[in-house]
PDB file as gemmi writes it, atoms N, CA and C in Angstrom:
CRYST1    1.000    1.000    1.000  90.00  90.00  90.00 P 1                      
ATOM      1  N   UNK A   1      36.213 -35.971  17.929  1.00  0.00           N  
ATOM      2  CA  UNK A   1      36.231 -34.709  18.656  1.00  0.00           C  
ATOM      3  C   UNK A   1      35.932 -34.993  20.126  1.00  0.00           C  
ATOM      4  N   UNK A   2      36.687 -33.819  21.158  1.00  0.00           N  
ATOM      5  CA  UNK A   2      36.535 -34.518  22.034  1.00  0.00           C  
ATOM      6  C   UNK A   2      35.347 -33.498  22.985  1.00  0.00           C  
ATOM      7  N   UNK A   3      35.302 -33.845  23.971  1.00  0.00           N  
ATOM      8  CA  UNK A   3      33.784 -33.020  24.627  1.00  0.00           C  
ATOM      9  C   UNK A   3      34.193 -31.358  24.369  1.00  0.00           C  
ATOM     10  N   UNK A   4      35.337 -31.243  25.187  1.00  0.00           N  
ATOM     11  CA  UNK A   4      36.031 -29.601  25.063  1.00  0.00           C  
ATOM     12  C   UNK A   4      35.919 -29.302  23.932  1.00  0.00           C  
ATOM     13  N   UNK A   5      35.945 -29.673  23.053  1.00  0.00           N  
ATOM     14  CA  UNK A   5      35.890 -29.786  21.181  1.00  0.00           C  
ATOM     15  C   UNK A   5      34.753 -29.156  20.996  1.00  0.00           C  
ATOM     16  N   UNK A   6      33.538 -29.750  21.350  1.00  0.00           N  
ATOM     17  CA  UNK A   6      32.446 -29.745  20.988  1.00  0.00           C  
ATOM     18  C   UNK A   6      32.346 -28.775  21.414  1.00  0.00           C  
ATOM     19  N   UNK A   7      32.182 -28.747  23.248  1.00  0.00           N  
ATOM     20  CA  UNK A   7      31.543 -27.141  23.882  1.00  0.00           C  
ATOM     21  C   UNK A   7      32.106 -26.198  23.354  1.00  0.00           C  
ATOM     22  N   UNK A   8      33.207 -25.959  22.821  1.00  0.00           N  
ATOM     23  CA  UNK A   8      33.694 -25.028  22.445  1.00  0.00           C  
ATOM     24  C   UNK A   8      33.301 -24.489  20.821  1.00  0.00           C  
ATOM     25  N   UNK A   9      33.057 -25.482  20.019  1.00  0.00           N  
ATOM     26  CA  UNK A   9      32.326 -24.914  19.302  1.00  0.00           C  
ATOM     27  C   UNK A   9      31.180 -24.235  19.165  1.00  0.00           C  
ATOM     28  N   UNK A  10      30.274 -24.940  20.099  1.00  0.00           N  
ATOM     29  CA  UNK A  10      28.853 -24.521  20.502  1.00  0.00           C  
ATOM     30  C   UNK A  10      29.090 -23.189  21.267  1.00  0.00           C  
ATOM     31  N   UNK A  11      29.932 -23.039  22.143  1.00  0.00           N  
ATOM     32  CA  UNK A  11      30.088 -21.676  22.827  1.00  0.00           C  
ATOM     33  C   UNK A  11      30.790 -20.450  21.663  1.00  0.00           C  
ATOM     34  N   UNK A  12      31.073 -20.869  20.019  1.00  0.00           N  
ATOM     35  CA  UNK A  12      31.232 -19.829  19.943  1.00  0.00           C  
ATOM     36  C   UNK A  12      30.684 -19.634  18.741  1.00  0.00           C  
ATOM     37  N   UNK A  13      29.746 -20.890  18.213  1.00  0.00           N  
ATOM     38  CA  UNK A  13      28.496 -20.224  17.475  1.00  0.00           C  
ATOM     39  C   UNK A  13      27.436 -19.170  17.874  1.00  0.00           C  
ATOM     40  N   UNK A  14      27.176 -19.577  19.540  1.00  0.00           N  
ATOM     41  CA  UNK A  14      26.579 -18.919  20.254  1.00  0.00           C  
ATOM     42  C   UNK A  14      26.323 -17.543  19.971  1.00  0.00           C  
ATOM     43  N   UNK A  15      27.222 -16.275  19.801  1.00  0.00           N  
ATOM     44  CA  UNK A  15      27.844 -15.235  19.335  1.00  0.00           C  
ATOM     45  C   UNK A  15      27.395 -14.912  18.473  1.00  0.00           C  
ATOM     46  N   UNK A  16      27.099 -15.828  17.129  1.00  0.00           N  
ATOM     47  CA  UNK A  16      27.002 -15.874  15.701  1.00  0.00           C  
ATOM     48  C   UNK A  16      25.583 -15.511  15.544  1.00  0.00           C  
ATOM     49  N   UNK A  17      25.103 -17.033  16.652  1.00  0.00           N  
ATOM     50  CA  UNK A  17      23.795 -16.963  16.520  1.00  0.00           C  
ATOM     51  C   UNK A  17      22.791 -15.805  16.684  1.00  0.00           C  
ATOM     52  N   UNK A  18      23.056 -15.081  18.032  1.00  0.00           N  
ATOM     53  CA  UNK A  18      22.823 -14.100  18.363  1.00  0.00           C  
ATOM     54  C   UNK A  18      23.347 -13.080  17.722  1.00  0.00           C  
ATOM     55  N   UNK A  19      24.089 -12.411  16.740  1.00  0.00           N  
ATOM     56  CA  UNK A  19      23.957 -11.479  16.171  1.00  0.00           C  
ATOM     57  C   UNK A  19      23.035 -11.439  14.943  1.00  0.00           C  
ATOM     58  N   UNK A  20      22.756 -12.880  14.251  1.00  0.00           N  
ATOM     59  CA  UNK A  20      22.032 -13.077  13.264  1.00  0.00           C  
ATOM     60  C   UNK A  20      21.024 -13.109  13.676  1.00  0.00           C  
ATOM     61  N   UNK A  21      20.301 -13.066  14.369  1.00  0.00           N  
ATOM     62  CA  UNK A  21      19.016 -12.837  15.327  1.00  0.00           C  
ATOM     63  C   UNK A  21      18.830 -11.665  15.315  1.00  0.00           C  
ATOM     64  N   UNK A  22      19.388 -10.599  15.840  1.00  0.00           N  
ATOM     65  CA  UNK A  22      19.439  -9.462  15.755  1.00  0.00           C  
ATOM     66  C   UNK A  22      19.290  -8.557  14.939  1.00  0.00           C  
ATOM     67  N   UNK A  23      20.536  -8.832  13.766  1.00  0.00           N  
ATOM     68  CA  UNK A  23      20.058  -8.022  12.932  1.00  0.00           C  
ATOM     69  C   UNK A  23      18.708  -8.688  11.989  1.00  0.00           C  
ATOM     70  N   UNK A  24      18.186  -9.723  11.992  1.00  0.00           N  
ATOM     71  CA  UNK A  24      17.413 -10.481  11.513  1.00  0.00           C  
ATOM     72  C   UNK A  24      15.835  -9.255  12.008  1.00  0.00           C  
ATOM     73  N   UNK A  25      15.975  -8.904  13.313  1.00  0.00           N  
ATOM     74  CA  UNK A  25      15.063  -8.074  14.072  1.00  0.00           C  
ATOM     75  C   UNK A  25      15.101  -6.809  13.891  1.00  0.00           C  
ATOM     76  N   UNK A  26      16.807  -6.224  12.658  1.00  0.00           N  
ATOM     77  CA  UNK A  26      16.584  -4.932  12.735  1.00  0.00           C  
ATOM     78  C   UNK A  26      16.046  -4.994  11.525  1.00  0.00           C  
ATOM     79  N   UNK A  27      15.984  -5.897  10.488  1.00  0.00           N  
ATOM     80  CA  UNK A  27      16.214  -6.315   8.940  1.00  0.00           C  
ATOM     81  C   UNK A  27      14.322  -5.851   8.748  1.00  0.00           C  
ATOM     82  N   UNK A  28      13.426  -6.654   9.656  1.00  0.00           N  
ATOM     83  CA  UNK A  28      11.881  -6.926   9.964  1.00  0.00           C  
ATOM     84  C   UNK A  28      11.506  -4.951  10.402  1.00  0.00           C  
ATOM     85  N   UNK A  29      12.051  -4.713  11.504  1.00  0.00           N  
ATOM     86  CA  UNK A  29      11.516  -3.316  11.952  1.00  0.00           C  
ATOM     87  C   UNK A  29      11.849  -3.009  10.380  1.00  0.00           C  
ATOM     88  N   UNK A  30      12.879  -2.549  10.133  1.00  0.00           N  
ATOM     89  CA  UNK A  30      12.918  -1.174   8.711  1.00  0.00           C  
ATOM     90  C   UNK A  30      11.660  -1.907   7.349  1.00  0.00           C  
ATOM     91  N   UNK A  31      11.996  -2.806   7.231  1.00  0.00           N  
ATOM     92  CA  UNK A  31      10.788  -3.114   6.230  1.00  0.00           C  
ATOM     93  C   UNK A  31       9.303  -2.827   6.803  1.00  0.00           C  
ATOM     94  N   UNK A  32       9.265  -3.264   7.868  1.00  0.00           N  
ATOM     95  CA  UNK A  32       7.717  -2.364   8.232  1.00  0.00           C  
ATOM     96  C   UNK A  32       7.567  -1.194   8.691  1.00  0.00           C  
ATOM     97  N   UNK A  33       8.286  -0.724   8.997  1.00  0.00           N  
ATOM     98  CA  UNK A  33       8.511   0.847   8.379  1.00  0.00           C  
ATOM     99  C   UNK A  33       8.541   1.639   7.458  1.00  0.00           C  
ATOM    100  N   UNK A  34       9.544   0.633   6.418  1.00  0.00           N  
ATOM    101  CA  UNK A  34       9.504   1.395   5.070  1.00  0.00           C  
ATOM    102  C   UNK A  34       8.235   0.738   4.666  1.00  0.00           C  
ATOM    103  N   UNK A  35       6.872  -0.320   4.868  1.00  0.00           N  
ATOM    104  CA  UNK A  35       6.001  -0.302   4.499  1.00  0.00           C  
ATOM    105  C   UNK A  35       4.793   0.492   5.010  1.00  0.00           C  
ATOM    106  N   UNK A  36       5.002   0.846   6.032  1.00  0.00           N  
ATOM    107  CA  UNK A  36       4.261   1.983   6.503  1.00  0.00           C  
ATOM    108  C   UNK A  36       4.822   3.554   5.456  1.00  0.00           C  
ATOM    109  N   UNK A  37       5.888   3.688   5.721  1.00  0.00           N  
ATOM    110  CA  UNK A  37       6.092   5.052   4.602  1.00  0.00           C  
ATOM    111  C   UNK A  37       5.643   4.746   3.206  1.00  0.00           C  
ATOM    112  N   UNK A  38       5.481   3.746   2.778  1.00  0.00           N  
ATOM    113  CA  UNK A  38       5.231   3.828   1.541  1.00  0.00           C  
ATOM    114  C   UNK A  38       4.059   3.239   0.974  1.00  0.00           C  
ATOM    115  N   UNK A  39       3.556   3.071   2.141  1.00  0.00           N  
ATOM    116  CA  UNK A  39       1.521   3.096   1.593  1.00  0.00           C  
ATOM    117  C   UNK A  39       0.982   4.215   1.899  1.00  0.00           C  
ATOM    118  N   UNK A  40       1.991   5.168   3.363  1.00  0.00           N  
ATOM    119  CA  UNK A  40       1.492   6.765   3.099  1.00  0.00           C  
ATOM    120  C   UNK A  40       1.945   7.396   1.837  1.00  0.00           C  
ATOM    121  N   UNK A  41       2.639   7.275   1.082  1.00  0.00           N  
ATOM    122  CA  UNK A  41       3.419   7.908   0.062  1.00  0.00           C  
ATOM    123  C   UNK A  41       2.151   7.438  -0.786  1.00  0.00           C  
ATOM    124  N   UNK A  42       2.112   6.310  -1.354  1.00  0.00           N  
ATOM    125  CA  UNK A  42       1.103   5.742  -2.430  1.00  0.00           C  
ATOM    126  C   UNK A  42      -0.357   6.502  -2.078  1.00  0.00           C  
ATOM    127  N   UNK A  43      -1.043   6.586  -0.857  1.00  0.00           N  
ATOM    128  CA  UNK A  43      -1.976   7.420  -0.722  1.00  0.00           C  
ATOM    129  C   UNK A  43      -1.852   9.084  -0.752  1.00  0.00           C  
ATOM    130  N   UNK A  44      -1.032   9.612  -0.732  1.00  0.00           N  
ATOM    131  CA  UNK A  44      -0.416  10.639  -1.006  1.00  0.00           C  
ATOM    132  C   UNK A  44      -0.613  10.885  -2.562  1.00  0.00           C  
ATOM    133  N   UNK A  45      -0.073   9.835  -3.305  1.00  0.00           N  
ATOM    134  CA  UNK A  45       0.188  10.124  -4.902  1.00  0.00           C  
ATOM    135  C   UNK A  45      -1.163   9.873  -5.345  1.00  0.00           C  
ATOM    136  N   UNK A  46      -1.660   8.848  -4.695  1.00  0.00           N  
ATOM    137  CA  UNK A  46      -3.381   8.750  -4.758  1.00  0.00           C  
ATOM    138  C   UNK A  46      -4.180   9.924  -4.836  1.00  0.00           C  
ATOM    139  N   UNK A  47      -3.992  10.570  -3.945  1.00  0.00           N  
ATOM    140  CA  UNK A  47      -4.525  11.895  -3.736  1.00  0.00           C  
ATOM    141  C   UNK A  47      -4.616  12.806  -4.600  1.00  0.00           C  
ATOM    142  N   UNK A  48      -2.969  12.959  -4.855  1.00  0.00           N  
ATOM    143  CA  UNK A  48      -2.830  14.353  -5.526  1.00  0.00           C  
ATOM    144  C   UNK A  48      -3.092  13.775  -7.143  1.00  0.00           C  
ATOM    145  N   UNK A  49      -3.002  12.549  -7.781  1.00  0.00           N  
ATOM    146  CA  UNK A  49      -3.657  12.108  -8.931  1.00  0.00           C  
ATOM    147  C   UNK A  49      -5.011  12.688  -8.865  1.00  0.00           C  
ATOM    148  N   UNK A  50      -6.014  12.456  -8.074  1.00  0.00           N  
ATOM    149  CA  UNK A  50      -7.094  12.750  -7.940  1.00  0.00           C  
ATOM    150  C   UNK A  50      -7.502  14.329  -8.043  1.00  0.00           C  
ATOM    151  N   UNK A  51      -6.697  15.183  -7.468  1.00  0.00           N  
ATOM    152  CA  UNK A  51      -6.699  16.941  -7.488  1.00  0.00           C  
ATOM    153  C   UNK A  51      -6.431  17.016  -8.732  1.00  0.00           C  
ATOM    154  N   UNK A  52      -5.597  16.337  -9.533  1.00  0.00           N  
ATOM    155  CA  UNK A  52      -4.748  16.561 -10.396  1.00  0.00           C  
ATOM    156  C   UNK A  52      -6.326  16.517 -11.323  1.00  0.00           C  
ATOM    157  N   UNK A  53      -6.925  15.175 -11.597  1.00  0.00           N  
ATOM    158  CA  UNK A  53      -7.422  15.348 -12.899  1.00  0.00           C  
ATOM    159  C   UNK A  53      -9.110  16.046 -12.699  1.00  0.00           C  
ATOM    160  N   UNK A  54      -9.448  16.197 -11.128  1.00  0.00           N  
ATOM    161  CA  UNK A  54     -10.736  17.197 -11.072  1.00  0.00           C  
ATOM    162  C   UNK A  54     -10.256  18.438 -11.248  1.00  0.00           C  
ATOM    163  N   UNK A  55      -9.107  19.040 -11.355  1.00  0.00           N  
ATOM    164  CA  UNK A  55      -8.512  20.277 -11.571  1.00  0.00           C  
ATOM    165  C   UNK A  55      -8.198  20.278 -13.349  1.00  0.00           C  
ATOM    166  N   UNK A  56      -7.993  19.175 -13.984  1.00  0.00           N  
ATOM    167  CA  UNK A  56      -7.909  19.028 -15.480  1.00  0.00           C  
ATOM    168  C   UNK A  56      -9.358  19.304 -15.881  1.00  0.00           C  
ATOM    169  N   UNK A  57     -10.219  18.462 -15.169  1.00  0.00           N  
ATOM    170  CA  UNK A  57     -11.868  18.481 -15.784  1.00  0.00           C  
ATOM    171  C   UNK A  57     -12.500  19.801 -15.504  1.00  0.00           C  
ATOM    172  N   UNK A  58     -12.187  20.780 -14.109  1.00  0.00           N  
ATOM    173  CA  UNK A  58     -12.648  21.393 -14.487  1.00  0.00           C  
ATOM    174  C   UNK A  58     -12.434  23.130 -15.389  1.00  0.00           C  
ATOM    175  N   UNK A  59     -11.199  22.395 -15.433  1.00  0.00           N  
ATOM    176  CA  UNK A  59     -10.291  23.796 -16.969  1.00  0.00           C  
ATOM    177  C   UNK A  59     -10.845  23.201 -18.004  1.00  0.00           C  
ATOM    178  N   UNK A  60     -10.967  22.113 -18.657  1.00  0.00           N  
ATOM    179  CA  UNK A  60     -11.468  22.019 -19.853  1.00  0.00           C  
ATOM    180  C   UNK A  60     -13.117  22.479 -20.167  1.00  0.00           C  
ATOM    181  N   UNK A  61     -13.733  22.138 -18.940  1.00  0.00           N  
ATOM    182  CA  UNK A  61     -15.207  22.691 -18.946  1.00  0.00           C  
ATOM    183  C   UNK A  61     -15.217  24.116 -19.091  1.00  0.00           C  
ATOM    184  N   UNK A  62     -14.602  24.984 -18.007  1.00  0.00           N  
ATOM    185  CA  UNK A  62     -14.364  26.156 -18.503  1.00  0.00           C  
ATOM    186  C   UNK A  62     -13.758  26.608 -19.846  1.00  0.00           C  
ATOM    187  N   UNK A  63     -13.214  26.115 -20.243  1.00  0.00           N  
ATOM    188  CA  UNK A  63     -12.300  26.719 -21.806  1.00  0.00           C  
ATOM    189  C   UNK A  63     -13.751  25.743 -22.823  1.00  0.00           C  
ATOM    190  N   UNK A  64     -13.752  24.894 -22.401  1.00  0.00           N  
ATOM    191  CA  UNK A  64     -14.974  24.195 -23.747  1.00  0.00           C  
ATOM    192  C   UNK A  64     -16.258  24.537 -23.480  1.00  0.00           C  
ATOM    193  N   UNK A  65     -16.511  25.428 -22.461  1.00  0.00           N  
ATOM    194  CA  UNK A  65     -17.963  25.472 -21.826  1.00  0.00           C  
ATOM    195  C   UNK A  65     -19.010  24.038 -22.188  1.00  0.00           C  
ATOM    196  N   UNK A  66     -18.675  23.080 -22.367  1.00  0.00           N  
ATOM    197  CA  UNK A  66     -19.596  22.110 -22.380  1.00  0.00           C  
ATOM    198  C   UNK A  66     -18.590  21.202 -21.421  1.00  0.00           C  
ATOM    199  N   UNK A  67     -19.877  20.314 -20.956  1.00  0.00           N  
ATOM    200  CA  UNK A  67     -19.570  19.422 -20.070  1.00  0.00           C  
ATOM    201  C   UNK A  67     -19.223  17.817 -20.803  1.00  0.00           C  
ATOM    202  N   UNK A  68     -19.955  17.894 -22.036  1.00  0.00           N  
ATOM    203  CA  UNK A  68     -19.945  16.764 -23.079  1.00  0.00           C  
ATOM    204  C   UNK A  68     -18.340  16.829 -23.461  1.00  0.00           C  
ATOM    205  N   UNK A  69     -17.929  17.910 -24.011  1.00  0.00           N  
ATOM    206  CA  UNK A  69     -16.632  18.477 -24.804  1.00  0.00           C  
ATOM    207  C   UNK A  69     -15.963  17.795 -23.804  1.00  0.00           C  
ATOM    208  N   UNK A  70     -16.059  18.713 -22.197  1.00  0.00           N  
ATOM    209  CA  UNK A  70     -14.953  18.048 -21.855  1.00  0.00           C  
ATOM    210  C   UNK A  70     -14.870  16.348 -21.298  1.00  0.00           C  
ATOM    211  N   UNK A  71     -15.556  15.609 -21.464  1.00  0.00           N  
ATOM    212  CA  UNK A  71     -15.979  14.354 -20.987  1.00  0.00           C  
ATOM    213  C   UNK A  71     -15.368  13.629 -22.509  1.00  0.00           C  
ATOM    214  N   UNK A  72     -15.279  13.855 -23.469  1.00  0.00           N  
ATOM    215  CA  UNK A  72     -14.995  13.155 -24.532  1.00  0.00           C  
ATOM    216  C   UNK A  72     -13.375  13.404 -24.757  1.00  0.00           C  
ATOM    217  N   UNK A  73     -13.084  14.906 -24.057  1.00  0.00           N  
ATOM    218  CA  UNK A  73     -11.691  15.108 -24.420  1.00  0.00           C  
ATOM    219  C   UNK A  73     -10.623  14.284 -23.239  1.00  0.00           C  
ATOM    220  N   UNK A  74     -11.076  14.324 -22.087  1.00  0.00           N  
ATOM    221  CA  UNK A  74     -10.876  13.187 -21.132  1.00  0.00           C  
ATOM    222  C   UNK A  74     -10.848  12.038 -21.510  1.00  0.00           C  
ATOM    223  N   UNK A  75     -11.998  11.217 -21.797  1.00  0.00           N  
ATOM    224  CA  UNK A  75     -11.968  10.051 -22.409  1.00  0.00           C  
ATOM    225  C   UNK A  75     -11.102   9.850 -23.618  1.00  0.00           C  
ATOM    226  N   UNK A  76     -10.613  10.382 -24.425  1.00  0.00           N  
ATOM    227  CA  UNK A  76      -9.633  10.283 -26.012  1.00  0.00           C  
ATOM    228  C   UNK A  76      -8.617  11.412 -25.808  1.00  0.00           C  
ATOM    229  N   UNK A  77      -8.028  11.529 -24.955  1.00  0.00           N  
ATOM    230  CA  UNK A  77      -6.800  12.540 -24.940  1.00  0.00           C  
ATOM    231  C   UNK A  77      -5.263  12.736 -26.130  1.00  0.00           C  
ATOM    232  N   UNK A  78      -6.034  12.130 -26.976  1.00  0.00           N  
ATOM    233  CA  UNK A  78      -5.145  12.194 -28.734  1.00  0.00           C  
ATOM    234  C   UNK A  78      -5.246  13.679 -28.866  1.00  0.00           C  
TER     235      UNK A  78                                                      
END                                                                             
């Protein structure tokens, strides 16, 4: 191969290189993004799990009027 050979290859990987770079940089932003949305989401579901079963415990206390009743029916939900 001769020099023109060469530069010319190198001048038009060049191109290549730099777009794979690029999107390589858009590939990084959206994943830490979508990892930011989705540890708010997971704390979110965190949450409302949590409303969810102090709002279960305290209907069963009311309907079982004991606090035992409902602590055992929680614990063995058969």
């Amino acid at each position: 191969m001769s020099g023109i050979e060469v530069a010319g290859l190198i001048i038009g990987i060049i191109p290549l290189l730099v777009t794979t770079i690029d999107q390589g940089y858009e590939f990084l932003d959206e994943w830490i993004h979508f990892r930011r949305e989705f540890s708010e989401f997971s704390e979110t579901v965190r949450c409302q799990r949590l409303l969810l079963k102090q709002l279960i415990r305290r209907t069963l206390v009311s309907v079982t009027k004991s606090e035992e009743t409902s602590a055992r029916m929680l614990g063995n939900p058969v």
